[in-house]
N, C-alpha and C positions, 0 to 999 in steps of 0.2 A: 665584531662586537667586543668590547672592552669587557674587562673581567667584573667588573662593576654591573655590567647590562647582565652579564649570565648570572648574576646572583640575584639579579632582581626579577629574573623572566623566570628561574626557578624556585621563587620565593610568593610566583603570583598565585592569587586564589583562583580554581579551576569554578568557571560560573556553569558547565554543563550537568546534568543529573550523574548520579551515580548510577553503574551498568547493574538492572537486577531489583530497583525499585519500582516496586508494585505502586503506582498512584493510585487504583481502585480500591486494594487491600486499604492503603491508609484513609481514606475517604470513611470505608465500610466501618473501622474503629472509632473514627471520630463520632461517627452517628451513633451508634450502638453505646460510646459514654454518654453523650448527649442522651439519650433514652433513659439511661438510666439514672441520668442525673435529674429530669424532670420526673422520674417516678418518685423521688424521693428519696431519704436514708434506710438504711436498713433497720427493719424493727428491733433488732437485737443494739446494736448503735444507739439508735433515738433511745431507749430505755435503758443506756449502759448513759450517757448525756441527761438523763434526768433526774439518774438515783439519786444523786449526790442533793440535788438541790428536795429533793422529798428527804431525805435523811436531816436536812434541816431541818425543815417543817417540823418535824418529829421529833425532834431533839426539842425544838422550844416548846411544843406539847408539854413534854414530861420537867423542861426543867420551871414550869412553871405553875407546874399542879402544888397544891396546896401543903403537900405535905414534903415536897421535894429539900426542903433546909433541913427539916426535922433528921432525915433520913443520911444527908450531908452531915449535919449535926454529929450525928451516932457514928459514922464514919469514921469522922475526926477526933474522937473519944476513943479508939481502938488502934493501939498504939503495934497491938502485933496480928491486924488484921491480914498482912502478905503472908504470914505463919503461920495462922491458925484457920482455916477455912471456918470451921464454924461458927469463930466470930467475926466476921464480914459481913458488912448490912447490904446485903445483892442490891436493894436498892437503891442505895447509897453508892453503890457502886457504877451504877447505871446512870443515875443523875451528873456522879461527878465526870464520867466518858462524855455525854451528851455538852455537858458543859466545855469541858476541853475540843471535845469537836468545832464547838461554836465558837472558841477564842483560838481556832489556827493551832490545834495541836493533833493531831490524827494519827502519830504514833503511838500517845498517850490516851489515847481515846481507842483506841484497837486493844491497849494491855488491859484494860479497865471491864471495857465489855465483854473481853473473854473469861474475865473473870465471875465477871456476873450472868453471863453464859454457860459457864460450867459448873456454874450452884445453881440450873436449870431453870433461869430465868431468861424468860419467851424474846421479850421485849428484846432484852440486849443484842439476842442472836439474831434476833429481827433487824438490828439496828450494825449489826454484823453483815448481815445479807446487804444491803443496801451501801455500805462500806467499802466490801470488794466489788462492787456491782459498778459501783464510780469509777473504780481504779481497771474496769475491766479482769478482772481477778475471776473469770467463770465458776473458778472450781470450785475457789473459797464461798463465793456466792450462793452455788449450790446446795458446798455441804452446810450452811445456816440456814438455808430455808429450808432444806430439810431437818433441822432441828427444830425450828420453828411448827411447820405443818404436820410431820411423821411422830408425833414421839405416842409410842402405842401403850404408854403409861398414866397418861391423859384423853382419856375420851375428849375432852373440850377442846384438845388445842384446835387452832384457829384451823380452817382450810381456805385450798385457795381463793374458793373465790372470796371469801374474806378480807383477805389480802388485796383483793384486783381494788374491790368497795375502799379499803384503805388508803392504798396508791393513787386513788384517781381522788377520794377528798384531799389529801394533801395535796396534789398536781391543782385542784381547783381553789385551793387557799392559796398557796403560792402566788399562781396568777392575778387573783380578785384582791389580794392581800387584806381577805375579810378575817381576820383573826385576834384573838384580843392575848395568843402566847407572845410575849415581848422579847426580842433578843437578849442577850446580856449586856449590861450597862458599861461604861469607859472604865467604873471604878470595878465591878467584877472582873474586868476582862485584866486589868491592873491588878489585880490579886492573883489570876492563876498566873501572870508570868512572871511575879515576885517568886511564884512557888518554882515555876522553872529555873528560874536561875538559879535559886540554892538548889537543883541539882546538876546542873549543866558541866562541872566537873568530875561527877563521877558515873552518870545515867542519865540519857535521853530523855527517858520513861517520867514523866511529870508524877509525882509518889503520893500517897496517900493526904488529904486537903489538910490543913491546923483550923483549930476554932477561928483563928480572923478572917478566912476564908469563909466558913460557913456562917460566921455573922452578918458578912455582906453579902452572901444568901437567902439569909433571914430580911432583910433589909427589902432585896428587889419582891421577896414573894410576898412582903405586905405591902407592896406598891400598888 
């Protein structure tokens, strides 16, 4: 055998099984994924897969209630609201996250609602829950729907089954897309990332709206 033949007979692929392979065991796997692939996904899963899209729905809710520019408006007029807690419009705060959520900014939309989450408004932590719930974030999840549902200084706040009634109208607007909340328009959605970019060299964080942002606010909510 030429030296050429030995490097090719010891180069050849072995077609026999390997010594110690269970073919029953792997048969028994395949079945058992199969099983559980026709059972379905896991409930924790399929509802970690749908926040995101109810935290839309949700979002165009509120950025299209009546008074949501007004409140933008007041916003934009408060020039050391990251300074002064007390003059920050929480709802103005909320509108403008939900807004940013909806034009592709989710960093900016998490600094916003925590903000208006920690002036102990329900909504935003709400919209916090639903937030890390997309991103699979359990913990964070958690701890907002427990701000949401526990807070034992409000007898009113929501409980859960409240909540379930909430998530499943949204989940049934999404679907039907029976809903008259409108997205944000080409030219809103043009205004938050003008605002982006004059900060994009010094902060991620999309910062407080200017008047020509809340006028084409004012614009979509008298549409």
């Amino acid at each position: 055998m030429s030296p050429i033949d030995e490097l090719l007979a010891e180069a050849r692929i072995p077609t026999t099984p390997r010594d110690g392979f269970d073919v029953g065991a792997a048969l028994r796997r395949l079945a058992r994924d199969a099983a559980a692939a026709k059972a379905g996904p896991d409930p924790d899963v399929a509802r970690t897969a749908q926040a995101g899209q109810r935290l839309s729905v949700v979002c165009r809710w509120i950025l299209n209630k009546p008074d949501a520019a007004d409140h933008v408006d007041r916003l934009a007029q408060e020039p050391k609201a990251l300074q002064d807690d007390g003059s920050l419009d929480v709802d103005g705060a909320l509108v403008f996250a939900c807004l940013l959520h909806l034009t592709g900014h989710p960093e900016s939309a998490q600094f916003w609602w925590q903000l208006a989450a920690g002036a102990g408004h329900r909504a935003a932590a709400y919209c916090l829950h639903l937030h890390h719930l997309a991103l699979s974030e359990m913990r964070e999840a958690r701890h907002w729907l427990h701000q949401v549902t526990d807070n034992v200084l409000d007898p009113e706040a929501p409980d859960s089954t409240f909540l379930y009634f909430l998530e499943a109208v949204a989940t049934y607007v999404r679907r039907t897309g029976l809903s008259h909340a409108n997205p944000p328009t080409a030219g809103l959605e043009m205004e938050v990332d003008r605002l982006a970019a004059t900060e994009a060299d010094s902060c991620i964080i999309v910062r407080r709206p200017d008047q020509r942002l809340a006028d084409h606010l004012h614009d979509f909510t008298r549409r």
